[in-house]
Every structure is written in structure tokens, then in C-alpha cells.
Steps between C-alpha positions, in 0.01 A plus 500: 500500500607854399588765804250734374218211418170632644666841633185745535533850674137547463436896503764569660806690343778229436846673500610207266243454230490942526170524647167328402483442141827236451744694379800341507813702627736368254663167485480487860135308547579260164828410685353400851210324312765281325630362919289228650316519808749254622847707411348769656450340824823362460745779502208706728637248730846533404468859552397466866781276605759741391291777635524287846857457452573859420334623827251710311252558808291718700374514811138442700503665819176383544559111445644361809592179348604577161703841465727515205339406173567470186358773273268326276634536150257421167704425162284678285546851469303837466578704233487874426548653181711775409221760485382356831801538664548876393123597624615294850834674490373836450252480770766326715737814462227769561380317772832496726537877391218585642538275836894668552305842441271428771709378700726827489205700564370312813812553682596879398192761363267272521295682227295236413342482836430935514363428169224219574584270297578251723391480942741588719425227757517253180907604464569647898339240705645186293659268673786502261527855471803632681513853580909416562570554158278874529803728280720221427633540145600148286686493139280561212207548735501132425292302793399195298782332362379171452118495399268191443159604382232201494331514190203256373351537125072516508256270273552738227840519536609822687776475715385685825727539817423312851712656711891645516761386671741766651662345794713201430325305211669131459407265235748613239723210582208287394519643139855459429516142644143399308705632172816298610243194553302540162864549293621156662152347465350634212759583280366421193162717601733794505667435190469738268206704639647827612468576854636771672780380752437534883885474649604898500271548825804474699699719372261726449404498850880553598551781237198678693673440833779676366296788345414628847806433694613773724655698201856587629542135522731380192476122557166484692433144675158365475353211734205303507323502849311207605326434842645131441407162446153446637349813300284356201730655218828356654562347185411768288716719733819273430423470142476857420841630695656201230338662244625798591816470631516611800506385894193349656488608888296519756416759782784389713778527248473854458589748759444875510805712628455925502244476274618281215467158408765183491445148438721271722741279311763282584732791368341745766200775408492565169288817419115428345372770307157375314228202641256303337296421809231218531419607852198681603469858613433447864808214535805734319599649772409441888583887607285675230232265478410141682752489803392106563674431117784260484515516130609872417807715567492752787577806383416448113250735464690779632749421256239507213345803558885664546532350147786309586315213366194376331258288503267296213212536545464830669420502898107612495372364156242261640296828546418484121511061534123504617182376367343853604765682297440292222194585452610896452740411278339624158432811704877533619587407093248763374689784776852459509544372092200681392416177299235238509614132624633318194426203705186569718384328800276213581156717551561559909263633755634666758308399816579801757334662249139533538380426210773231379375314835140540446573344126734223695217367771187507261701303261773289702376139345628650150846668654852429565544636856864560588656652885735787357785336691540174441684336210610122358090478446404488898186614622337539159114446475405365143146595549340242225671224659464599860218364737241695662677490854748592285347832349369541846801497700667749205238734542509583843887569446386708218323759717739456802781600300448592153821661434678215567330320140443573145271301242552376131251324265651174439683489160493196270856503532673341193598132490821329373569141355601347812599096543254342803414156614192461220724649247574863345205680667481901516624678775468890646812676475644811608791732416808662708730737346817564633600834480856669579582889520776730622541730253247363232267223486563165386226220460582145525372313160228350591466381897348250742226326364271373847282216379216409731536093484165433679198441272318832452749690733533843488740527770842484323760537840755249569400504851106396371625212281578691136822405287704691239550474138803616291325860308599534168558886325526466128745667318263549199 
């Protein structure tokens, strides 16, 4: 039997056939019709071994018995086009503009607030808002230097974003190692078609390090910070300091003396000038922030805002990494670009809002309801599928708290060719860009494909059970 034998998206938007009607995307469909069910399943399983004895994992805080897992990988991949991937690209690039312009504002005239366009309590009283970083200027006025936006693509075939990722997005190390996979796999699936390579991100990600390096530095050094080996992204941590070249350390190899930074080395202190931190806001530094911390550096943040050092991402961008701020975001697009949203948002009401929470309770059996804090898919209410205790329970948080919640129609997110026990069945997919800046804007081709491996799952997260495909960008 043929992989694609009795493949049927239905009316949904299939990202391989190029939406509903069958159009083939090039050679690419005739090619995985020619594999049997049975090679599939074969090197699928192939795949996962090496994946297993790479150490490809992440991990489940929430699973007491089974922590590290293997990232769920599916052979067949989703493909963009080359006018696809411009739109996304585009919208990708105007969308961290805006975010770093934002960000800027928030923590110096704060103009957008005087002006209306967006609540004051919505920015001041967020919980990752830090009114440290009040007056403190950066390089390039650059906050978000490593972006992931979530996008998803509609019935008809819009891409629309589901939320941005200004913090300390992971993932990427998933898309380089799915295209490592699918070369040693699939080769001859690859052969020939044209797709844009994946392996610069690295040194892209280093070259942006280096763009905002204190600037009477000649030979800046650059480190990776990681709170260590039980965080999730470990791996991801270790693989992107290889791919970059530079040290991997953690809180307690670095040491602060008169306000500048050194790394400890068997040498002695050797002078660290630039950081690529995977550590949260309130854990950097035990004197500014979270005095309980064992994973930061005392005395960091002094050092940062002294501009002896700096730090990727910015301290204070998880005021603009919020559910609630999402939903502004056209507005913030539309005031600080004077543009409207090449990619626009998944319709949003905003429920401490009056009317966006009237809208929400009259219709919460139709709505995605979403707490503006939470993330990896927790605490989501997928009002078609919920129960009435369910609905019930939701709506008395709705009216205790309804700033703490937005809602969303649910979209008929697109599906992807995806290899399950009864065969090639479709699947929901999602999208993550990876975007780097210092002094420009760089996107990564392509990005994280999430695929939701449950049976009419719309819930994509690792943590809820979804997988990842390689994503293909044509060239042409």
C-alpha cells in the first residue's frame, strides 16, 4: 500500500496537497506516494532510535514518572512555498519591530500609555513588568533578540498569529536536528527539490551577540547561560552554545567583580562581555530580583544596566510576552509603524473588557478560553469540547477575574500528512518562527512545525502530547 493511499484532509487546508482542491506542491506528494506504508514505518522507527540515542529530549515537570522524553518526530514534512515564506517573513520582521518598539516605550516615555492606546494597569501591574529597567538604555533599542511567533494558517488558508514569544523561546534546536534527521533519512525526498537550508541559525545568533557587545570591546566574549541540567531545554541549551561556539555555563561559573563580568576557568577569570541567557527574569540575579535564586549571578544586573555587559533577551521583555498584550498588538502595529498587521491575529476578545467579556460568557461553548499567563497549552478551555461543569467552573473565573483571560473562536487549524497507527491520517499543525536581531532582523527559513498527534487535537505543545515535523521553504 502507497503512504498517501486513502489520505483525506477533508475541508481542512492541507499544507501538503496546498489547501483543499489537490494541488500538488511539486514532486514532493508523487515522491512520498511512490514509499509504502511499510518503509515509512520503517525508517519512522529508525528515526526514533537515533533520536533516543542522540539525547534529543524534553522535559515534563508535570509527569512524575516519566520526565525526559523524546520529542515526537513525524517523517513527513510541511512545506511552504516561496511566496509563503516571504508573506510569513514579512509579517515576522514587522512584528518583532513593533514588539522592540514597545518595549522601548514601556520602560522610558511611555507614550503609548498617555496616549490610550493601550491600559496602564495592562503594562504597570504585570507581573513581568520590571520597573528596574525604568531609563535603562540597551544597543539598538534592541529588547527582543531572539523572537518565536506561533503562527497557525485558517480553513481558507490565512496564516494568522497565536501568540509571540519574547522571553526565551526554545524549539529551534528541534528544526535543525528534524533537518539533520530528514537528510539522513530521507535523502532521496530532498533530492533535487530546492529547499532553503536551516544550519546558519547559529551563527547568526552569534553574529547578533556580537552586534551588541559593549562597543569598546575589540574581541567581545559571548556565553550561553543555562540554569542547568534539569531545565526542559538542557539539551537545546548545550546544542546551541556548539552551534555557536561559545562556552555553556551556568549561574555559578560566572562571578561579578566592580561591576563587570568573568567566567571562571581553569586559567583564572577571564572577562565575559555578551550572554545568551535561558534563565528567567526573576532567577538572573538574587540582589536585583528573586534573593531565594541559586541559578543567577549576584551582581549581574548591576553590571547590565552599567553596560558593562549584556544580556539576550533583554531583562523586562515578558511585559510584551502576554496573552493580554497580544491581543493589542495590531493596535501597538497600527501606532508605533503606522501600518496594518501583515500578519493579523487570531480574532481575540479581550475579557477585562466589558464588552469582549459579555461576547466571551454568552458564547463560551463556541470559544477558545485562554488565562493570559500561562503557556506550553495549560489551563486552556476548548469550549466545544469542554463539559458543562466544565463551562461552569470557567465561568465563574470569568467574572472573578476577567483580566486574567482572553477568548478566540476556534480555528480549523490546517492539517499536515502525518504517519499514525491506522496509517497517514491528517493532523493540526502549527508554526514557530525563529527570529534573531541586533542590528537588523533575520528570520530563520522556515521553523518548528508542532503537530498535534492525538486524533482531532488542537493542542499542538510538547508538554500536551504534539510532535514536530521537518518545515520545508522552497527556493522557487
Amino acid at each position: 500500500m502507497s503512504a498517501l493511499a486513502g489520505y483525506d484532509p477533508g475541508h481542512l487546508w492541507c499544507e501538503l496537497l496546498g489547501g483543499q482542491t489537490g494541488r500538488s506542491r511539486g514532486p514532493i506528494s508523487n515522491r512520498l506516494d511512490a514509499f509504502s506504508l511499510e518503509e515509512l514505518r520503517r525508517r519512522a522507527e529508525a528515526a526514533e532510535r537515533e533520536l533516543y540515542n542522540l539525547g534529543i529530549t524534553f522535559t515534563v515537570y508535570s509527569d512524575k514518572d516519566a520526565i525526559d522524553r523524546i520529542l515526537p518526530f513525524d517523517l513527513i514534512p510541511r512545506v511552504l512555498t516561496a511566496a509563503e515564506w516571504q508573506h510569513l517573513e514579512r509579517g515576522v520582521i514587522q512584528r518583532v519591530t513593533a514588539l522592540n518598539a514597545f518595549i522601548h516605550d514601556i520602560y522610558h516615555d511611555r507614550r503609548i500609555i498617555a496616549d490610550g492606546v493601550i491600559p496602564a494597569d495592562l503594562v504597570l501591574g504585570n507581573s513581568n513588568y520590571r520597573p528596574e529597567m525604568v531609563g535603562v538604555d540597551i544597543p539598538h533599542n534592541t529588547y527582543v533578540h531572539v523572537c518565536g511567533i506561533d503562527l497557525v494558517r485558517d480553513e481558507a488558508g490565512r496564516f494568522l498569529v497565536l501568540e509571540d514569544n519574547a522571553r526565551t523561546p526554545s524549539g529551534v534546536s528541534y528544526v535543525i536536528e528534524n533537518r539533520h534527521m530528514m537528510q539522513r533519512a530521507f535523502p532521496e525526498l530532498l533530492k533535487g527539490i530546492g529547499v532553503r537550508p536551516v544550519d546558519s541559525y547559529g551563527p547568526k545568533l552569534l553574529a547578533a551577540m556580537l552586534d551588541i557587545a559593549p562597543k569598546h570591546i575589540a574581541d567581545p566574549r559571548v556565553v550561553l547561560l543555562s540554569p542547568g541540567v534539569f531545565n526542559s531545554a538542557y539539551f537545546e541549551h548545550i546544542f546551541l552554545a556548539r552551534e555557536m561556539g561559545v562556552p555553556l555555563v551556568e549561574g555559578r561559573d560566572l562571578v561579578v567583580i566592580d561591576d563587570r563580568v568573568f567566567m571562571k576557568t581553569t586559567a583564572g577569570l577571564a572577562p565575559v562581555h555578551s550572554i545568551y541567557r535561558r534563565i528567567d527574569d526573576s532567577f538572573l540575579d538574587p540582589r536585583a530580583f528573586n534573593p531565594a535564586s541559586m541559578l543567577g549571578v549576584p551582581g549581574l544586573f548591576q553590571a547590565y544596566k552599567k553596560g558593562n555587559v549584556v544580556l539576550a533577551n533583554a531583562v523586562g521583555t515578558g511585559a510584551a510576552d502576554d496573552k493580554a498584550v497580544y491581543a493589542y498588538m495590531p493596535r501597538i502595529i497600527r501606532y508605533y509603524l503606522d501600518q496594518e498587521a501583515i500578519l493579523p491575529n487570531v480574532e481575540t476578545h479581550i475579557c477585562r473588557e466589558p464588552e469582549g467579556l459579555a461576547y466571551t460568557l454568552a458564547n463560551l461553548e463556541h470559544l477558545v478560553v485562554k488565562p493570559v499567563g500561562e503557556s506550553g497549552g495549560y489551563g486552556i478551555v476548548i469550549g466545544p469540547k469542554a463539559s458543562r461543569q466544565e463551562l461552569d467552573d470557567l465561568r465563574v473565573k470569568l467574572k472573578a477575574d476577567p483580566a486574567n483571560f482572553i477568548s478566540q473562536p476556534v480555528v480549523g487549524l490546517s492539517v499536515s500528512p502525518t504517519l499514525t497507527e491506522e496509517g497517514v491520517r491528517p493532523r493540526h499543525v502549527d508554526l514557530r518562527p525563529f527570529a534573531i536581531t541586533g542590528k537588523e532582523t533575520w528570520v530563520l527559513p522556515g521553523g518548528l512545525t508542532r503537530v498535534a498527534l492525538k486524533k482531532g487535537s488542537l493542542v499542538v505543545n510538547s508538554s500536551q502530547g504534539g510532535g514536530s515535523k521537518d518545515t520545508w521553504v522552497l527556493e522557487a
